[in-house]
Structures are given as structure tokens and as C-alpha cells.
C-alpha positions in Angstrom: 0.0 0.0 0.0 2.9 2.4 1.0 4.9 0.9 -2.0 8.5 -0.3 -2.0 10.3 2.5 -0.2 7.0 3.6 2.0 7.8 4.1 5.7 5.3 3.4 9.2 6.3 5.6 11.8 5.0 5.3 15.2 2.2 8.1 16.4 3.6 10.8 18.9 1.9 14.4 19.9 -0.2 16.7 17.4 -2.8 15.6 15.1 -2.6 12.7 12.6 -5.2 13.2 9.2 -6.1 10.8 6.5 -7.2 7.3 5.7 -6.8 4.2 7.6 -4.9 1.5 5.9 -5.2 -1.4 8.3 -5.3 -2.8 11.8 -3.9 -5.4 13.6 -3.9 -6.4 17.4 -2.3 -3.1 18.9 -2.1 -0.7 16.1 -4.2 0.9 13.4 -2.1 2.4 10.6 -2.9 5.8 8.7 -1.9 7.0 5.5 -0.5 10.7 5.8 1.4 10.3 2.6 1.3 8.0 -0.6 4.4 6.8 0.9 4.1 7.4 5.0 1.6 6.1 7.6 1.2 6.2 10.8 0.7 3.7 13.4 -1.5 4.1 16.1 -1.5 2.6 19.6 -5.1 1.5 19.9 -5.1 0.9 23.8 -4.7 4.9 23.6 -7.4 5.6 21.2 -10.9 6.8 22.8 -12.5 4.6 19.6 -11.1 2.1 16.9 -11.4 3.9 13.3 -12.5 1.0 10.3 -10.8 0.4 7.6 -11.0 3.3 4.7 -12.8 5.8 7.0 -10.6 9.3 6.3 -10.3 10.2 10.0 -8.3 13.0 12.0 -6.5 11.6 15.6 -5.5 14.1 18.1 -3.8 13.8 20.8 -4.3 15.2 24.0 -1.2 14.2 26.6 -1.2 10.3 26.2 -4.9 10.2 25.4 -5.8 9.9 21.3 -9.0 11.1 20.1 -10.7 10.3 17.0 -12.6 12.7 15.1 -14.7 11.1 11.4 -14.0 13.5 8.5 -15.7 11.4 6.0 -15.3 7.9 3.9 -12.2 7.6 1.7 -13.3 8.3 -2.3 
């Protein structure tokens, strides 16, 4: 999805927008570029995002919420 040189960095402060790529057991991944996501800690999230939903985390100290911005197109 991230193609061969894409990169998964791991979620930190601020506020994280765009599509989710995929889940597993402890992280959901984001795509903030066509060749960068994010990943996600989901014992930290206030809800668990689904797949394709274009969705905006913020974080607030150690705490992420997630806001729905609308389904991917």
C-alpha cells in the first residue's frame, strides 16, 4: 500500500489526518502520505477507526481522540 520504499512511523503528539490503511492487534495504521503512515496505539485511542474511513487523531497528553472526517473516495 505504501509501495516499496513507504515508511510506518509510530504516532507521537499533534494531530494525525487521513485514511486508515489497516489494523492489527495493537495498532491501526494511517496514510499521511502516498508513501508514509502512521501507526497508532489503539489501547490509547478513545475509539477504533475502520478500515477506509478518512479520519483525523489528536492527541491530547497520552490520550488519542478520533474525530470522522468522512469515507475515503
Amino acid at each position: 500500500m505504501l509501495g516499496e520504499n513507504g515508511k510506518v512511523f509510530p504516532a507521537q503528539c499533534g494531530s494525525y489526518s487521513g485514511v486508515i490503511i489497516g489494523t492489527t492487534d495493537q495498532y491501526v495504521l494511517q496514510r499521511i502520505t502516498w508513501r508514509s503512515a502512521v501507526a497508532h496505539d489503539i489501547e490509547v485511542l478513545d475509539q477504533i477507526p475502520k478500515l477506509g474511513e478518512r479520519v483525523r487523531v489528536r492527541y491530547y497528553g497520552d490520550k488519542g481522540r478520533i474525530e470522522h472526517i468522512g469515507a475515503h473516495t
